[in-house]
C-alpha positions in Angstrom: 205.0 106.5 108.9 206.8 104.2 106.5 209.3 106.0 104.3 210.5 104.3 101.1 213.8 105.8 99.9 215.4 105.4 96.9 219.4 104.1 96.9 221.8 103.0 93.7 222.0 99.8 93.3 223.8 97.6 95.7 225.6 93.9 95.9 222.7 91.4 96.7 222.9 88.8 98.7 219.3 87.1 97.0 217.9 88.5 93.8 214.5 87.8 91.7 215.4 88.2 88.2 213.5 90.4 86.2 209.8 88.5 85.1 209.9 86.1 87.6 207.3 85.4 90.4 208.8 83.9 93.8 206.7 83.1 96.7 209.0 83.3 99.7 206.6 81.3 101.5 207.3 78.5 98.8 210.7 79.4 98.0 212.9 78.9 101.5 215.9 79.5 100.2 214.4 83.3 99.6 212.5 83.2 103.2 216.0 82.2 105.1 218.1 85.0 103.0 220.4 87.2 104.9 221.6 90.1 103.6 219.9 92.3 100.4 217.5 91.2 98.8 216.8 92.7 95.1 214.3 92.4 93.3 213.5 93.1 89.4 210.9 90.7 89.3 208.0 90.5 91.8 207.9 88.6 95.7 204.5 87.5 95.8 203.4 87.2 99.0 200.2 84.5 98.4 200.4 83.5 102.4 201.5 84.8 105.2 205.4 84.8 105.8 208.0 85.3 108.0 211.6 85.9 107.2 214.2 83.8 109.4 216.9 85.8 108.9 218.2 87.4 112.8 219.6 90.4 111.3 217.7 92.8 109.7 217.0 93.0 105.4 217.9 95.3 103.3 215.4 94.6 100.3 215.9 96.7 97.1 213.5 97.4 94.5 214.5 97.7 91.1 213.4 99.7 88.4 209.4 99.5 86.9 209.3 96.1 86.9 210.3 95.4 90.9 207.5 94.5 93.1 206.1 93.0 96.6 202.9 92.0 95.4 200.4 91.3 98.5 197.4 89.4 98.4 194.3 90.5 100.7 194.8 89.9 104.0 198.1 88.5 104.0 201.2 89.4 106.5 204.7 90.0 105.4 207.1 89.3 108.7 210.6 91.0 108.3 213.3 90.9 111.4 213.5 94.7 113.0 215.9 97.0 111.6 214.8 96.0 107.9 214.5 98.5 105.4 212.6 98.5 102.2 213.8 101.0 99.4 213.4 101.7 95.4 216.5 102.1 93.2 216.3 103.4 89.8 212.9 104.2 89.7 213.0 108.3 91.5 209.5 108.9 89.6 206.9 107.0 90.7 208.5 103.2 92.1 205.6 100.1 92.0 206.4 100.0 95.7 204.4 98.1 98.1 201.3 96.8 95.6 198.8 95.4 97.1 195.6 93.4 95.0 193.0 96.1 95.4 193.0 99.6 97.1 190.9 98.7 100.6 192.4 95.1 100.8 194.6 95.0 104.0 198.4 94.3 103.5 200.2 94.1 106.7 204.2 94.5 107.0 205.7 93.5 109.9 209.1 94.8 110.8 210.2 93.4 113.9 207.3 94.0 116.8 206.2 97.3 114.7 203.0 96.9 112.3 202.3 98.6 109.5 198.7 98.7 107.3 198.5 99.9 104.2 195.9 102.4 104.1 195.6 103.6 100.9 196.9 104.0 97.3 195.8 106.8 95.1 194.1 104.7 92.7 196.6 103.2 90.0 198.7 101.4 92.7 201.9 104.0 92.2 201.6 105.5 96.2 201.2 103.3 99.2 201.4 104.9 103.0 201.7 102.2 105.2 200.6 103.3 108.9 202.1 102.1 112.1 199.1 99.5 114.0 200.7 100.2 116.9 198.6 103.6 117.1 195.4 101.9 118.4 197.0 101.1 121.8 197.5 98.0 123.6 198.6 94.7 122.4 196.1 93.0 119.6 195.4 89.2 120.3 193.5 86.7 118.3 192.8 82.4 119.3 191.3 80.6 117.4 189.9 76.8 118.2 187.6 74.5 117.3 185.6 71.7 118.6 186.0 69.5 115.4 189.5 68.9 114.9 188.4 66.2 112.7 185.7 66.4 110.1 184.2 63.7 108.0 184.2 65.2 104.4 180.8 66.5 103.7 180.6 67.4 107.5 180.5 70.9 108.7 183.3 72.0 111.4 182.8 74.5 113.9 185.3 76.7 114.9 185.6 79.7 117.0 188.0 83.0 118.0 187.9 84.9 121.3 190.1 88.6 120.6 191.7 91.3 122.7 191.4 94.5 121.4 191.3 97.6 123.3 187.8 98.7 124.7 185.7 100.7 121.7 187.7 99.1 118.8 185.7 97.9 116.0 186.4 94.7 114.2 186.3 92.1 112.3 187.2 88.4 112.1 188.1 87.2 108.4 188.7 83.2 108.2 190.8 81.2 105.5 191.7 78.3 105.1 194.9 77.1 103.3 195.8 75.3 101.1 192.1 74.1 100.6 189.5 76.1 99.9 185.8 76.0 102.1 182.7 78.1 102.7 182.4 79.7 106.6 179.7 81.3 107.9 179.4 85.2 109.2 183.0 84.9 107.9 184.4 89.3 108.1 181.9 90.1 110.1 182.4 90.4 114.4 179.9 87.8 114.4 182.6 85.4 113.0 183.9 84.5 116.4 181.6 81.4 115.6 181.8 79.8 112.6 181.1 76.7 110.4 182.8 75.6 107.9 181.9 73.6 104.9 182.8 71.9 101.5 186.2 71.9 102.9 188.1 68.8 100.8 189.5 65.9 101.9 192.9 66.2 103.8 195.0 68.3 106.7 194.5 72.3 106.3 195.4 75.3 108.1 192.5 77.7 109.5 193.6 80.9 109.9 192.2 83.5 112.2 192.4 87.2 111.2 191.5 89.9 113.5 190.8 93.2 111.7 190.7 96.5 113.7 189.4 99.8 112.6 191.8 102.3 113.0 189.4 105.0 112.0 187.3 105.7 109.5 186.3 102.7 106.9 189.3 100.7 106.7 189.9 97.7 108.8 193.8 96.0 109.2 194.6 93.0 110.3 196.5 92.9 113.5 196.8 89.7 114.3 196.1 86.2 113.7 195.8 82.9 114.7 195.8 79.3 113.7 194.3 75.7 113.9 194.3 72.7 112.2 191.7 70.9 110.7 191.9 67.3 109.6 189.0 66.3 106.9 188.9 62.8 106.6 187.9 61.4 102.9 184.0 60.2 103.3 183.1 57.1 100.7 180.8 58.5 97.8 177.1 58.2 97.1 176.4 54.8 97.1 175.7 53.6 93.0 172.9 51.0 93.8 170.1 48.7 92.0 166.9 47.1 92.6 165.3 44.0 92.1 162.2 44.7 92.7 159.3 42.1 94.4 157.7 40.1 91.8 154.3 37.6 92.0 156.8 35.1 93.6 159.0 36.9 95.9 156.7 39.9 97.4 160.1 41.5 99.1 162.5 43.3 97.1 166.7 43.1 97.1 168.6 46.5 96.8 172.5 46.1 95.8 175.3 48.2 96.5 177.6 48.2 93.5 179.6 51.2 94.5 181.5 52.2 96.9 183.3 48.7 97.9 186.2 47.9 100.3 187.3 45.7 103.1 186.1 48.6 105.4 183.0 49.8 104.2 179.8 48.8 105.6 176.2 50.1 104.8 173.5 51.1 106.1 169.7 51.4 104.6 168.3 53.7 107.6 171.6 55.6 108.3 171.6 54.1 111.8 172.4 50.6 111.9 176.4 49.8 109.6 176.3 45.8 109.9 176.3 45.3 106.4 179.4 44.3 104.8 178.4 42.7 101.5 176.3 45.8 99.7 173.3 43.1 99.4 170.1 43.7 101.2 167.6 41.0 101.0 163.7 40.8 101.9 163.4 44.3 101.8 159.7 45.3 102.1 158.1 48.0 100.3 159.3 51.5 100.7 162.2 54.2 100.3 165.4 53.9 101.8 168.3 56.5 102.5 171.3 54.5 101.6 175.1 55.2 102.8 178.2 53.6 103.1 180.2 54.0 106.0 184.4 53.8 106.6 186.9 52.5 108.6 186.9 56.7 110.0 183.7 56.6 110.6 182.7 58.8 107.7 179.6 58.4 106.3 178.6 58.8 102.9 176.0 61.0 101.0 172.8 59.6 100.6 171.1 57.3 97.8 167.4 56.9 98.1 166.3 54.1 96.5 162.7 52.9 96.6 161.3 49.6 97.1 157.7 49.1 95.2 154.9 47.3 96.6 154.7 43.7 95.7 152.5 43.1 92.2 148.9 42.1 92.7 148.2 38.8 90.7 145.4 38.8 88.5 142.0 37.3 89.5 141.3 34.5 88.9 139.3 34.1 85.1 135.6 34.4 84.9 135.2 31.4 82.2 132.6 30.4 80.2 132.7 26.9 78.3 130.6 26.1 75.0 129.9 22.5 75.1 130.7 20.2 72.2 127.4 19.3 70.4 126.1 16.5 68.4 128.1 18.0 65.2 131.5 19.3 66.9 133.6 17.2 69.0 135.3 20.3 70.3 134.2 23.0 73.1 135.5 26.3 73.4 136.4 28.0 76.6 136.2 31.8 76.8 137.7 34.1 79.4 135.5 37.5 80.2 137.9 38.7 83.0 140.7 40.1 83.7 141.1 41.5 80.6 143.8 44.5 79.5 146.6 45.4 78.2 149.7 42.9 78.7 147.1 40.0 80.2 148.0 36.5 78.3 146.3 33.4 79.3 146.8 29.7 79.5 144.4 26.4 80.3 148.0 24.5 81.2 149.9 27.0 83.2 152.9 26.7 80.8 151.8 28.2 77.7 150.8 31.9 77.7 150.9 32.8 74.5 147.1 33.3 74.1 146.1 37.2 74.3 142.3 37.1 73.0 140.8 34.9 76.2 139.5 32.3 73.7 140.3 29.2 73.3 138.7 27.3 70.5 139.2 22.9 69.9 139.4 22.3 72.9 139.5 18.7 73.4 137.3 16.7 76.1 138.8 17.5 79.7 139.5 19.0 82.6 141.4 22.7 82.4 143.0 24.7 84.8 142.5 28.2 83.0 145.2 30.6 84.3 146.0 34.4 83.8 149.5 36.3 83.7 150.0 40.0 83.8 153.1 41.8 82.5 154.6 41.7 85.8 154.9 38.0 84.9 152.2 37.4 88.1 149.9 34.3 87.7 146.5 34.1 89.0 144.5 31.7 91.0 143.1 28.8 88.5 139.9 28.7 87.5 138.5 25.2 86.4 136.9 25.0 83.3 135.1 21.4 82.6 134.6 20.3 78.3 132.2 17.5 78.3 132.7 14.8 76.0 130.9 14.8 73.0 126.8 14.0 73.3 126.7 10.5 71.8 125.3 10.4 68.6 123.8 6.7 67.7 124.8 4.9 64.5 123.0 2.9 62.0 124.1 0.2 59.4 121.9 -0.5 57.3 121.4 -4.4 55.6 119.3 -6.9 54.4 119.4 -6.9 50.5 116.5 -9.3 49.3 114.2 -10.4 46.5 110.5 -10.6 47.2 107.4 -10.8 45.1 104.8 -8.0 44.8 102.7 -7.9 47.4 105.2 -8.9 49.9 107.2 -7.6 52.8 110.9 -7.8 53.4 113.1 -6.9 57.0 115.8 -4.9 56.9 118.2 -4.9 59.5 119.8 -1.8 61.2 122.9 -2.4 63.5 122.8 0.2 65.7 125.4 1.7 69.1 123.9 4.0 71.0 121.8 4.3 74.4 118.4 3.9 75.0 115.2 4.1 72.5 116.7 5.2 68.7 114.7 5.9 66.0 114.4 7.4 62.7 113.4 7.0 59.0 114.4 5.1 55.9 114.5 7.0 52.3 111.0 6.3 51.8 110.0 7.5 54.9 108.8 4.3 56.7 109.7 5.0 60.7 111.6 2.3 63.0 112.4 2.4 66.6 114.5 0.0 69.2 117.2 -0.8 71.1 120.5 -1.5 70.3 122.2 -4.0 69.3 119.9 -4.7 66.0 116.6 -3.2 64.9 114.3 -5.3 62.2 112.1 -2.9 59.8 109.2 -3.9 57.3 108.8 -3.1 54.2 107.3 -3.4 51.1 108.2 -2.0 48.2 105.6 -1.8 44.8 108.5 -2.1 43.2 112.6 -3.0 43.0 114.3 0.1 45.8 117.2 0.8 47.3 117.0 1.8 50.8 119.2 4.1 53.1 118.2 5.6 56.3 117.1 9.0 56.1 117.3 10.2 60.0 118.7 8.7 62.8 118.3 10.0 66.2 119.1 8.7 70.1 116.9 11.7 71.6 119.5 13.5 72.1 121.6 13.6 68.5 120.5 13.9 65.1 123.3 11.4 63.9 125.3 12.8 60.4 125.8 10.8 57.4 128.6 9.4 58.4 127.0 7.9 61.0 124.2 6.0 58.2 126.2 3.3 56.1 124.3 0.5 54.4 121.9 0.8 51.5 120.5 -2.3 50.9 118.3 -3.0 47.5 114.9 -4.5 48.0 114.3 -6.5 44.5 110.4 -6.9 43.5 109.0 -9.4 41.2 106.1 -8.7 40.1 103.5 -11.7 41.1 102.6 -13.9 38.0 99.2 -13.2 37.2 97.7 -15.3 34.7 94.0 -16.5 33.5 93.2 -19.5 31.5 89.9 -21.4 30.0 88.8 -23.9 27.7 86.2 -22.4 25.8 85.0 -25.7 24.2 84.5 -27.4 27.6 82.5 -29.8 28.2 84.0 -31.2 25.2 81.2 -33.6 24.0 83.5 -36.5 21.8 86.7 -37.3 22.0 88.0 -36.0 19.0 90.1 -33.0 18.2 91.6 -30.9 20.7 90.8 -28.5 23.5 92.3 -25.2 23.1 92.9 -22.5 25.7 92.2 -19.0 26.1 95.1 -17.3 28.3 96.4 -14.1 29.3 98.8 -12.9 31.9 102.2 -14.3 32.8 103.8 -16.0 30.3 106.9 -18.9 31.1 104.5 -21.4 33.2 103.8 -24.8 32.2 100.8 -26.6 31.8 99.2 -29.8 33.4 96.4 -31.6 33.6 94.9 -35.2 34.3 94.0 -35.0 30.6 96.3 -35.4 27.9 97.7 -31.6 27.6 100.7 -30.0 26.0 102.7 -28.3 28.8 103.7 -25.2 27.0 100.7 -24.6 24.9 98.3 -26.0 27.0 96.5 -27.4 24.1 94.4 -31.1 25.5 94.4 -33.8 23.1 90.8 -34.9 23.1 91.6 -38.4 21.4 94.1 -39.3 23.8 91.8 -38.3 27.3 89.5 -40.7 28.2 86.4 -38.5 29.5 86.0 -36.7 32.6 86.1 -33.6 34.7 89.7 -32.5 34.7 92.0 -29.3 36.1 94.3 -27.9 34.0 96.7 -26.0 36.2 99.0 -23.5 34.8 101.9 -23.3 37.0 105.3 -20.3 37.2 107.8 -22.1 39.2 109.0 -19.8 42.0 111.4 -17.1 41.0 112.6 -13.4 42.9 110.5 -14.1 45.5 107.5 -15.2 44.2 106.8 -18.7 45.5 105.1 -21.1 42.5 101.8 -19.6 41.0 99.3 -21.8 39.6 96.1 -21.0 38.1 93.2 -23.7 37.5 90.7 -24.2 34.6 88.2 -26.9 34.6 87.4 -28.7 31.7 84.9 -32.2 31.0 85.4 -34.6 28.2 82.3 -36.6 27.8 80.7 -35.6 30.6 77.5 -38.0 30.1 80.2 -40.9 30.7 79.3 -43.4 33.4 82.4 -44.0 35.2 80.1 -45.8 38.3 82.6 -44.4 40.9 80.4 -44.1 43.6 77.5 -47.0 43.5 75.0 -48.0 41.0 72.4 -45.1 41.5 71.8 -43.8 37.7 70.9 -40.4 39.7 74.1 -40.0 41.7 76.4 -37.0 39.9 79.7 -38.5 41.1 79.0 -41.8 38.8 79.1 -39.5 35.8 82.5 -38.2 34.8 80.6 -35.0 34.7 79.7 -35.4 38.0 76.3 -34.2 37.1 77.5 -31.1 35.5 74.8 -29.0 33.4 75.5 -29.9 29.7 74.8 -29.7 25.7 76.1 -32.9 24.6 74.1 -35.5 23.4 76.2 -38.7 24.0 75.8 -40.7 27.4 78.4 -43.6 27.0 78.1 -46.2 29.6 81.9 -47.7 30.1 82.5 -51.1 30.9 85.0 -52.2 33.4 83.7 -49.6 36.0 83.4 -50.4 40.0 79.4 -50.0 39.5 77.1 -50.6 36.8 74.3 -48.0 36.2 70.4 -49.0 37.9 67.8 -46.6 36.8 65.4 -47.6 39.4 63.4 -44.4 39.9 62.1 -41.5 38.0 62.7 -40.7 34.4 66.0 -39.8 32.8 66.2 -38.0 29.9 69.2 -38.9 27.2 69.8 -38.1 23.5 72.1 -40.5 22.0 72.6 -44.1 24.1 75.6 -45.8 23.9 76.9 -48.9 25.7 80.6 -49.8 25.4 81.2 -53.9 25.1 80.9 -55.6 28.3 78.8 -52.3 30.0 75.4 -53.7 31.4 72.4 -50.7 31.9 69.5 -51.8 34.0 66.1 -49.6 33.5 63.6 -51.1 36.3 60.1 -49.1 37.5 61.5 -46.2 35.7 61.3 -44.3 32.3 64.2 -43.8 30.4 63.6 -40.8 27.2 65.6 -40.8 24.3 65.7 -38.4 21.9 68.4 -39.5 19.5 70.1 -42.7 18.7 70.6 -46.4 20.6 74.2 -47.7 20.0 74.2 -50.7 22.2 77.0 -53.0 22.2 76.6 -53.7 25.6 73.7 -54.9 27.5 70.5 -52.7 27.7 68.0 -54.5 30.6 64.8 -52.8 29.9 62.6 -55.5 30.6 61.2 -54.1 34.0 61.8 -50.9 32.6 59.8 -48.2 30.5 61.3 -46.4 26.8 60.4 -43.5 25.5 61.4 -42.4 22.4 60.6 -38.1 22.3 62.8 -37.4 19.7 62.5 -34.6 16.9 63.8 -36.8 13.9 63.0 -39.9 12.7 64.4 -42.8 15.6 65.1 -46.3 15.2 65.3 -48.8 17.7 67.8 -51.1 16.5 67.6 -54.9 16.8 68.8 -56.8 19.5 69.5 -53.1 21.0 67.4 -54.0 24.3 68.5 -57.6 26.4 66.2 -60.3 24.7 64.5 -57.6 22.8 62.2 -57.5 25.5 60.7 -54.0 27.1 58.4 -53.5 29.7 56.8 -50.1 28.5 57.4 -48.3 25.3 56.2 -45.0 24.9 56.4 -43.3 21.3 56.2 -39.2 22.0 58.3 -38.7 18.5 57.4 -35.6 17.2 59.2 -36.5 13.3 56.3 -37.4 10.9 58.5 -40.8 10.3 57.9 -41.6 13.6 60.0 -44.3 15.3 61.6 -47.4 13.4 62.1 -50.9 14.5 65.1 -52.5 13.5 64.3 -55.9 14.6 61.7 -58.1 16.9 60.7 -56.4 19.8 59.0 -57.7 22.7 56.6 -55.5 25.0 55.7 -57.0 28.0 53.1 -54.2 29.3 52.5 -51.5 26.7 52.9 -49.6 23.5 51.9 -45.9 24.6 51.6 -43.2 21.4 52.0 -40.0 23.5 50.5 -37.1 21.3 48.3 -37.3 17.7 49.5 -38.2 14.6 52.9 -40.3 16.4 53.6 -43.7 14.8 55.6 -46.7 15.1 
């Protein structure tokens, strides 16, 4: 047993001042001290320590405040013959404290070992008891088989102790002046034990064997030490990933931390050949990354994960609306893909279009492309807009005057394939070829014309395809009647007047003597005859010259002896035997034929022979019902007269050639009967036709 005694105080050769805290293990100026040591203050024994000093200590312990202050487990090594003892403080000294009351202080004086075994509970009492009680020679060695770690690595370390046969124990680890986690660590199972989250650097491992001396309490009784080097290990890797696009189906992962000449890292924590931190062509996956030093040491671990390649869209289902005849444009319109983030192009530059439509699209050939968010680009689809179906033109020309009645062509220049046809405004139809089609028509009156349809077969043309209105101008035809009411005119006196209606402006003419505007024939002036009177519209708007006729007979019962000399031939008369009223037959003089009435009877009313006119009357009758003017020749000597009028007659004298007749017949119906005007000779007979007649 340990006795602490109590002593005045003494000379000191080392002294902790009152307040202070010295760590002889620390402090070597304390551990090498020779002499007394006194302490007011406290010697803190935070490690195990031995004092150097070859002759023993005398260490004093003053007053309330003077302490050793132990920590658990720890060994104070003192050379043999030292004494500890309290001054000053006879009623209860601070002693020996340890940190708790089981911890196990040991004090070593010389080869003698003392525990402390207990306290009586407000650390005042301590007993310290001799180890040396449980026999034989405690041993303790400790080794390990990983002298140097990588940090993050476990070591392994083990103990082997000698204690004496039936002694319980215990083996407490520590390490110093890190800090670490073992396993079974106070247990007898701790001859084995790992060690972890030791830090980076050189530490001691201490070895503690505990024996149980009896009853609960176990004190160390010996120890042992190794060192353990734990090398620094680079940190987690900071890393990034550019991930496979449409373009590049691999991926690149970059280290961005740790870096250093003598790093290299590793994506599978096998192969360290990279030196740059850049892995390229990386497929789809995850991958454990770690850097590795120049010791060897190999960092935690950074999974990182490599996605799959994007899929490119499909290529678009397109449907294309055709221009038609009306809209030069098409419109191309995509069904699929569709979603979210799709955009879609018909040049493979421009995505900017989100709907899939595509309207004014212009004539051509597109390659109709679709892009996901992933910025992937799908197989083209060719979509085809036809030109625009050709739609024919028409220009419309031929502007004209025509006359009522009549037709005019029109012209249509037309472009365009095969047969086009159509309409004009007033609905007449045309059809033809191009270059140039002709169209009839005729109008009842002045109209303009445009064309009302136009179509190729294939296209209605639009209105601006139909120019041209051309203007047919109708003139009415002239229409006109005229007639001489008077006709045959019987003398040639007075005037002939016409009866007209229809289209005024025309002129009059005639082989008579006529007045060109009024028409009017000046019966004095026109010797006698049959004649036309033509009423004539020059040609205007269309109409080509219109002329209307009227016949008209001056004297008809001239003799104009035209043809021969036959009495009985119409063309000798200038009324070429026309039916008639008036009672003058003039024979002219001067005429190709002279008149022979050689046969039959002929039946006149007044006679008259012009000067130098000769009428021969031979084997055939001549009746006269009116008057003989003669101043001509009159050969009736072969010839028979008969004188039928209704008045009184006379023949005049000298009115026959030599006064001579053959026959005269007297068939006067007047009660004065017939006259002589002079000697007549009768070469056959005087015949009275009727009762009561007289000459």
């Amino acid at each position: 047993m340990l006795v602490l005694f109590h002593v005045n105080k003494l000379f000191a050769d080392y002294t902790i001042s009152a307040g202070a805290s010295i760590d002889p293990a620390i402090n070597s100026t304390l551990r090498n001290s020779t002499g007394t040591i006194s302490i007011y203050g406290t010697m803190a024994i935070n490690s195990d320590v031995t004092f150097t000093s070859s002759t023993p200590l005398r260490i004093l312990i003053y007053g309330t405040g003077g302490q050793i202050y132990w920590y658990a487990n720890k060994i104070l090594v003192l050379p043999a013959g030292s004494t500890i003892a309290y001054v000053n403080n006879p009623t209860a000294p601070p002693g020996l404290q340890p940190t708790s009351g089981n911890a196990s202080q040991i004090l070593e004086i010389g080869a003698v070992k003392y525990a402390c075994t207990n306290d009586n509970s407000n650390n005042v009492v301590f007993s310290f008891t001799q180890l040396n009680s449980i026999g034989g020679t405690p041993t303790i060695s400790a080794t390990t088989g990983t002298p140097s770690i990588c940090y993050g690595s476990a070591a392994s370390l083990s103990a082997s102790q000698v204690l004496p046969s039936g002694v319980a124990f215990k083996i407490q680890w520590s390490i110093f002046p890190s800090s670490g986690i073992f396993t079974n660590n106070n247990t007898s199972a701790a001859t084995s034990t790992a060690l972890s989250n030791a830090a980076a650097g050189s530490d001691t491992i201490i070895s503690g064997l505990y024996a149980n001396t009896g009853g609960t309490n176990y004190y160390l009784v010996t120890s042992d030490t190794v060192v353990l080097t734990v090398k620094p290990a680079p940190a987690a890797p900071t890393a990034s990933v550019t991930q496979p696009t449409c373009a590049a189906v691999t991926g690149n992962i970059s280290i961005s931390v740790p870096t250093g000449v003598s790093l290299t890292y590793s994506t599978d924590g096998a192969t360290y050949a990279n030196t740059t931190g850049a892995f390229s062509g990386m497929s789809a996956g995850a991958y454990n990354l770690t850097a590795k030093n120049s010791n060897g040491c190999i960092s935690p671990v950074t999974s990182v994960t490599v996605n799959a390649p994007p899929v490119a869209p499909a290529a678009p289902t397109v449907s294309v609306t055709q221009p038609t005849c009306t809209v030069a444009t098409g419109t191309i319109t995509i069904t699929a893909p569709t979603g979210m983030g799709i955009t879609y192009s018909t040049d493979d530059i421009t995505y900017s279009n989100t709907s899939g439509v595509f309207s004014s699209i212009s004539p051509g050939t597109y390659n109709v492309t679709a892009k996901d968010s992933s910025g992937c680009i799908s197989p083209a689809t060719t979509a085809i807009v036809n030109a625009q179906p050709a739609r024919a033109t028409g220009s419309l020309s031929g502007s004209a005057s025509i006359c009522s009645g009549s037709s005019a062509s029109l012209n249509i220049a037309v472009t365009g394939a095969g047969t086009i046809s159509g309409t004009l405004s007033d609905g007449t139809a045309f059809s033809g070829t191009a270059p140039s089609i002709t169209v009839n028509v005729s109008p009842s009156s002045t109209k303009t014309y445009t064309i009302s349809s136009l179509t190729n077969g294939t296209c209605s043309s639009i209105a601006s395809d139909k120019t041209g209105d051309p203007t047919i101008t109708v003139t009415m035809q002239p229409s006109a009647t005229i007639s001489y009411g008077g006709t045959p005119f019987c003398s040639n006196t007075g005037t002939g007047t016409v009866t007209f209606s229809g289209s005024t402006g025309g002129t009059f003419s005639s082989g008579a003597s006529i007045n060109a505007t009024t028409g009017t024939v000046d019966l004095v002036s026109t010797a006698p005859g049959i004649y036309t009177v033509t009423y004539s519209i020059a040609a205007s708007g269309g109409c080509s010259l219109y002329t209307t006729n009227a016949s008209i007979a001056v004297n008809p019962n001239t003799w104009t002896g035209g043809v021969s000399t036959n009495w009985n031939t119409p063309a000798n008369w200038a009324g070429n035997g026309i039916a008639n009223t008036c009672p003058d037959f003039t024979i002219l003089s001067g005429v190709p034929y002279e008149p022979i009435l050689n046969s039959g009877t002929a039946a006149v009313q007044n006679l008259i022979v012009n000067p130098g006119a000769t009428l021969t009357i031979t084997n055939a009758t001549m009746q006269i019902s009116g008057t003989i003017t003669n101043n001509g020749t009159i050969n009736a000597a072969n010839g028979t007269i008969e004188m039928n009028g209704s008045a009184a007659q006379t023949i005049p004298a000298g009115a026959f050639q030599n006064n001579a007749l053959n026959n005269l017949i007297i068939s006067n119906t007047n009660a004065s009967g017939v006259s002589l005007g002079g000697a007549l000779d009768i070469y056959n007979s005087v015949t009275f036709s009727g009762t009561g007649k007289k000459l």
